[in-house]
N, C-alpha and C positions, 0 to 999 in steps of 0.2 A: 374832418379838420384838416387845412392847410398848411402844410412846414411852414409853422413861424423862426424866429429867431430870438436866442436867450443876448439880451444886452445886460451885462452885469459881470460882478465881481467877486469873489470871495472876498470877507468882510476880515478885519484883522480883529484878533482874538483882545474878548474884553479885558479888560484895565485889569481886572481881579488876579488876572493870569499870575500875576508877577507875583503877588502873595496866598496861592491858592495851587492845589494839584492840578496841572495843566489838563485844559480836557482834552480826549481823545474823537473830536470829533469836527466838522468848519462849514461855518453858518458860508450856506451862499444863494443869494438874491437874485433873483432877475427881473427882467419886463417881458411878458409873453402877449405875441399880437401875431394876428393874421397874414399872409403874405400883400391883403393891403393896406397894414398898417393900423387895422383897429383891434386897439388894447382887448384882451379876451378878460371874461369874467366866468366864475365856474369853476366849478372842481374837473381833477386831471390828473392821468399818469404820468408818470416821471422817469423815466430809467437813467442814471447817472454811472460812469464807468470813468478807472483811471487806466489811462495807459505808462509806460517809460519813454513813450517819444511822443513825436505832434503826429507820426505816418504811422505809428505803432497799429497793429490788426489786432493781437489778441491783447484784451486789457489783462491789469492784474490786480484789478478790485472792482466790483458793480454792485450796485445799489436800487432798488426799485421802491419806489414812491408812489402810493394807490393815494387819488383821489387831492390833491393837492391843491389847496387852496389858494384861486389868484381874484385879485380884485381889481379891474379895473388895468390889468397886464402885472402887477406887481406880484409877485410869489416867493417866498423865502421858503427853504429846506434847510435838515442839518445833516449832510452829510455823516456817515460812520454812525448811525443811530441805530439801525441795523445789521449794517453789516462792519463791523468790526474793522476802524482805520489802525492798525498796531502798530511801533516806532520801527519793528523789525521790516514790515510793509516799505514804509515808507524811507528808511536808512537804506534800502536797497537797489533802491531809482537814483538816479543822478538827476534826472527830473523826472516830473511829473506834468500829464495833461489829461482834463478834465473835458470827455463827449457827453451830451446830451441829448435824447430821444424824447420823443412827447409824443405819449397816446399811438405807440409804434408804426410813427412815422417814418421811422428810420435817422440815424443818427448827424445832427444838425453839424455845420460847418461853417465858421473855422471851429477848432478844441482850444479849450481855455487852459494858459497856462498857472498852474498853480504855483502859487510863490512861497513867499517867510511863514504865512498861516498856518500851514503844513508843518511846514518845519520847526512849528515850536514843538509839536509832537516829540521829536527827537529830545529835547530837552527830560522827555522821565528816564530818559537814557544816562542823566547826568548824575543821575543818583547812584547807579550800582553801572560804575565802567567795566569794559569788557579789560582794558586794561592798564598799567598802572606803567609811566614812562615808558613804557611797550613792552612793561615786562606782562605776563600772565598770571592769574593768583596762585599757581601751581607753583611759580617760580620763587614763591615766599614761605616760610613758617610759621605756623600757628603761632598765637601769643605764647599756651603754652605748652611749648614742645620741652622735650629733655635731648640730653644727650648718650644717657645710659649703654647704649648698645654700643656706642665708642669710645667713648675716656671712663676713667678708673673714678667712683669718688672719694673725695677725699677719707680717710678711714674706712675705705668698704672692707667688710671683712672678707676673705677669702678669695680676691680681687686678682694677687700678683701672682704669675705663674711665672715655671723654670724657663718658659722662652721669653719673656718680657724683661728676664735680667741678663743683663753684657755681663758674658763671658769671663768669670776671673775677675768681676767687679765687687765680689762682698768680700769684706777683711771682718777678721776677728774682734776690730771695733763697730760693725755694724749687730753683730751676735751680742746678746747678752749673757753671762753667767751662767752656766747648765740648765739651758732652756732649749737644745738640743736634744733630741733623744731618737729613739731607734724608728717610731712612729711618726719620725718629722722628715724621712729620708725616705724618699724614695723607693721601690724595690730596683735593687741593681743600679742605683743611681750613684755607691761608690764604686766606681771601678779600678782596676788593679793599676792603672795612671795615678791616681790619686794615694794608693797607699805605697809605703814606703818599702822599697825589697826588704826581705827577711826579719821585717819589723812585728808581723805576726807572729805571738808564740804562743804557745797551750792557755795560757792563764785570759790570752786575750780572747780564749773562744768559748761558750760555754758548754756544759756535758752535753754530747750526743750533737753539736752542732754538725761536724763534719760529718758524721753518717746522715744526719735530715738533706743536707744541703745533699749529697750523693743522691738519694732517695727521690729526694724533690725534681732531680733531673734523670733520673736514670731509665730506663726502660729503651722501649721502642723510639727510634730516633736520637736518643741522648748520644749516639755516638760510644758511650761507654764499654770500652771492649778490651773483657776480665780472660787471661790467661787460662784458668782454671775455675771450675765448677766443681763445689768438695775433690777438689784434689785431681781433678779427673780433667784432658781435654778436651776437646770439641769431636775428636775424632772419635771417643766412646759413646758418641750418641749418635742418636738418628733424627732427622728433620722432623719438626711436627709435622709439616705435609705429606711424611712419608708414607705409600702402602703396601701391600704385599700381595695385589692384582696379578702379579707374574707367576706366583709361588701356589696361592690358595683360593679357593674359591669362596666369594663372598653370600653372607647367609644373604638367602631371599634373591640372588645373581641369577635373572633371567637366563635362560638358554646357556648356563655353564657346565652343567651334565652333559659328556658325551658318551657314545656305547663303549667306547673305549675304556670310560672310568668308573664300569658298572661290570663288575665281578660275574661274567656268564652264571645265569640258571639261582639269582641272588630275587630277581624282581618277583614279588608273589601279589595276587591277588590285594591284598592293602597296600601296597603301595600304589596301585591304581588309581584314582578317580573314577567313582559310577560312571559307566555308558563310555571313560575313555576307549579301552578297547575296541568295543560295537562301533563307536563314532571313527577311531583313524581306519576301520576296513571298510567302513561305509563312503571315508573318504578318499578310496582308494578302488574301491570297486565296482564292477561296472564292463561296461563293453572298452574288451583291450586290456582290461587289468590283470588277466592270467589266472584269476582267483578260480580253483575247481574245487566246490566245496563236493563231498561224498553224499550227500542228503539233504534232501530239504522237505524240512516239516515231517524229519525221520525217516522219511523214504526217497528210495534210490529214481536211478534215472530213468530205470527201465518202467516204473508204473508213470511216467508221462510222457504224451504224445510233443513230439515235436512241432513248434507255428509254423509249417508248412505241411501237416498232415492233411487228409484227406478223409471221409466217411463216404464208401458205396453204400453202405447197407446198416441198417438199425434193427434192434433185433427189439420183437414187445417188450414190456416191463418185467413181466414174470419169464421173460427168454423164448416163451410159445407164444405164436412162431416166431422161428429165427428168421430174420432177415424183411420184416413186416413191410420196411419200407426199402425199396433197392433201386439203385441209379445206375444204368449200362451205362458204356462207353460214350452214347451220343446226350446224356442228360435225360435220357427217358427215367420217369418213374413208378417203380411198378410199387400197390397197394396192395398187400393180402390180407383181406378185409375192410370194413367200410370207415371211412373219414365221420366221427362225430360232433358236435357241438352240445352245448349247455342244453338243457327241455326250454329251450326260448319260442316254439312253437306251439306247443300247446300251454305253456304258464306254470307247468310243474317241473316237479326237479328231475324229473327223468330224462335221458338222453334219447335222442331223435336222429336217424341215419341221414347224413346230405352223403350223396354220393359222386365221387371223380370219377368216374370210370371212361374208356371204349363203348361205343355203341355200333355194333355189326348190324347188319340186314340179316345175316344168316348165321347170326350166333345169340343173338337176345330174344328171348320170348316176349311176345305180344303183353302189354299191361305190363314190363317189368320198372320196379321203380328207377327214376332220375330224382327227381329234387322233390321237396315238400315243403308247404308254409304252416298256417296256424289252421287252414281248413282247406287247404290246397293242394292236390299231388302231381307232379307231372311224371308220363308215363309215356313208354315206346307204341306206338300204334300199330294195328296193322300193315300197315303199308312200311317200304322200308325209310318212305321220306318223314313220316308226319311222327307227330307228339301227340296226346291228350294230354287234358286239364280235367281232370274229376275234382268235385266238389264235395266232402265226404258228412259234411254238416248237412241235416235232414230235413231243418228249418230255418236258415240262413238263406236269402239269396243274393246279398249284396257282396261277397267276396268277391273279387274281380283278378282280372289278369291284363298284363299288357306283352303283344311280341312284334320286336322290329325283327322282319327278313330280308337280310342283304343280300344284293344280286350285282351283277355287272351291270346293271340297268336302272339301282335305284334302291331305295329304302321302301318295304311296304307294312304299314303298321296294322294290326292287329288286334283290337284290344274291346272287352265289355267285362261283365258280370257273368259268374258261371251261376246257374241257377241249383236252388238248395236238392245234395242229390243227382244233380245233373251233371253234363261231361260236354267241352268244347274241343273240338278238333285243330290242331295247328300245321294244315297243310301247307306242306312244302313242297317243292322237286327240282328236278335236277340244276335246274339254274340257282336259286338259292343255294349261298357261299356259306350261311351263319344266318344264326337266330340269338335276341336277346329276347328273355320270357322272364318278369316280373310277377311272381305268384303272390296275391294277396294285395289291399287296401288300407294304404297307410294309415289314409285321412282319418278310416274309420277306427284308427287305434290298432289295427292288426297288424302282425307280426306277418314282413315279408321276405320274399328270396329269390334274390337275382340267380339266371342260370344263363352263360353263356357258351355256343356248342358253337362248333366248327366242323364242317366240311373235310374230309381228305380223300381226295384220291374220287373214283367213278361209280365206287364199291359200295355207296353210300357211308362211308365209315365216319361215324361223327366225335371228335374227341370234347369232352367237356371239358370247360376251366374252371377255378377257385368259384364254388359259390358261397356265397357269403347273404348271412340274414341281420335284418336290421329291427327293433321296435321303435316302430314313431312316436 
């Protein structure tokens, strides 16, 4: 479809308006045709928009028309059928111009000005004005308001108060006949202006008046300030506030016992608190505290060794022999008698010799024991370098042994099954520094023992160290 152009008017609102609620909405007409001038027939979109000026860009009311009936170029719409023309809309333009789009061609030109049609709108305005010869309806009073909160009404009871009457203004003709009384005054509202000097006398007061009226004022702040108290001045008393913190010590007065005020050789046992004594020497002594007690745990100094003492020598348990185990001057220790362990080698409860000893070439006999396992013995060989391995089970042959020999050259291992009865040789010589010799077969559950010897000196002299047995 071709931008046509709308020829037409907004139509002036029917006759009825005048006696009828104005409507809020403006029939407008037009001829719709092709740009060459032939009348379209057919239904059509419509988009209708008001602006506030003829150049105005954004409108400030639009309206969209699906499907609009023209016949022949003629087409009427009612504006504000949808979308809402309201007097507030419309009072707020100085003018108003009406753009037309058709089938979103984009918006046709010139815009139509809208005139009086519109503006009868404004007329439901005339019904409820914003305001009243420019006053605001704020600026008025309800029909019906009162005035209660400011003027007196006429007879209101209890209405007139002492500040609403001038000063000196009621006379004894505004009073009636003893309709005055003690309940009609005020408190303190005669004051001693008002009565007459030495016009009060006894009869005008009633009994005990002048002692209430004292009473009623006297105390703290009354100012009232009596010469004597039964006879007595002020100087025979003492302040309430007063105490006698200088003089005496107060019951329950933290830290006011000094040694000074405790009668030497007076303090006994009950006066104590459980554990106080034990607890101030425990909090007092210690390294630097001078405390030398004579005893401890009943005996004297001399049954304990001083922490820097020393042990050379141990003597057995039953005392034979003395000196079982002894340490010379270089840490050497000498053994008199064998090192034992638990029966962990054969499974009984009897004890089994591992022995520490010195081994000479020319001081230990042939086959003399060194160590043992669960079926295992090792022993000095012939020769002054070697060891055996006897096997002492008769039908065993799976106990095994393993020996590293250390040399200057090297580690050489050693190691099978000794057979049941039989006996393996652990030749050594003189290059060999040390031997480690493993007696017995973990894997198999047997009960083994490490033995580690050393070398000294040329002499072949070989010293053993700690051997220790393990069960796997």
């Amino acid at each position: 479809m071709k931008r046509g152009w709308l020829a037409a008017a907004a139509v002036v609102m029917a006759a009825e308006m005048a006696y009828g609620a104005v409507p809020q909405e403006i029939n407008f007409q037009g001829r719709l045709s092709d740009t060459g001038g032939t009348p379209y027939s057919g239904a059509i979109d419509m988009e209708f928009r008001l602006y506030d000026s003829e150049s105005g860009i954004v409108p400030i009311w639009t309206e969209t028309h699906s499907g609009v009936a023209v016949d022949e170029g003629l087409f009427s719409v009612q504006l504000g059928s949808t979308s809402a023309l309201t007097p507030g809309l419309i009072a707020g333009a100085a003018e108003l111009w009406l753009g037309v789009e058709v089938d979103g061609d984009g918006e046709m030109a010139p815009r139509y000005r809208v005139v009086s049609a519109a503006m009868a709108i404004l007329s439901l305005e005339a019904e409820n004005a914003d305001t009243l010869d420019g006053q605001d309806s704020t600026d008025f009073a309800a029909a019906g308001h009162d005035h209660d909160a400011t003027y007196v009404n006429e007879g209101q009871a209890g209405s007139i108060t002492s500040a609403m009457i001038v000063d000196s203004t009621i006379t004894g003709t505004d009073i009636a006949a003893d309709t005055i009384t003690a309940i009609d005054i005020a408190a303190s509202a005669v004051g001693s202006s008002e009565i007459a000097n030495g016009s009060i006398a006894v009869v005008d007061l009633q009994d005990g008046t002048s002692l209430a009226e004292i009473l009623d004022d006297d105390g703290s702040g009354s100012g009232l300030d009596a010469d004597y108290l039964d006879g007595l001045e002020a100087a025979h008393f003492s302040l309430s506030t007063h105490d006698h913190d200088a003089v005496y010590v107060n019951e329950g007065q933290a830290d006011s016992i000094t040694s000074a005020m405790i009668v030497n050789g007076v303090v006994g046992a009950t006066d104590m608190a459980d554990g106080a004594a034990l607890a101030e020497i425990l909090d007092d002594d210690g390294s630097g505290s001078g405390l030398d007690a004579d005893y401890l745990d009943g005996l004297e100094a001399g049954h304990f060794s001083l922490s820097t003492h020393s042990h050379s020598s141990l003597d057995a348990s039953d005392g034979a022999p003395a000196n079982a185990l002894a340490m010379d001057a270089d840490g050497n220790a000498t053994v008199t008698g064998t090192v034992k362990t638990p029966g962990l080698l054969t499974g009984s409860s009897t004890s089994h010799p591992i022995v520490i000893r010195r081994l000479f070439s020319s001081s230990v006999a042939i086959d003399t024991l060194v160590a043992r396992s669960e079926h295992l013995r090792l022993t000095r060989a012939g020769n002054n370098d070697d060891f055996r391995i006897y096997n002492d089970h008769a039908t065993m042959n799976f106990p095994s042994y393993v020996a590293r020999k250390y040399s200057a050259t090297g580690v050489v291992v050693q190691a099978g099954a000794v057979p049941a009865g039989g006996d393996v040789l652990i030749d050594l010589n003189s290059n060999d520094e040390g031997v480690d010799i493993i007696l017995g077969n973990p894997y198999f559950g047997e009960h083994y023992t490490e033995v580690h010897l050393f070398r000294y000196g040329s002499d072949y002299f070989w010293l053993g160290t700690l051997i220790t047995t393990w069960n796997q």
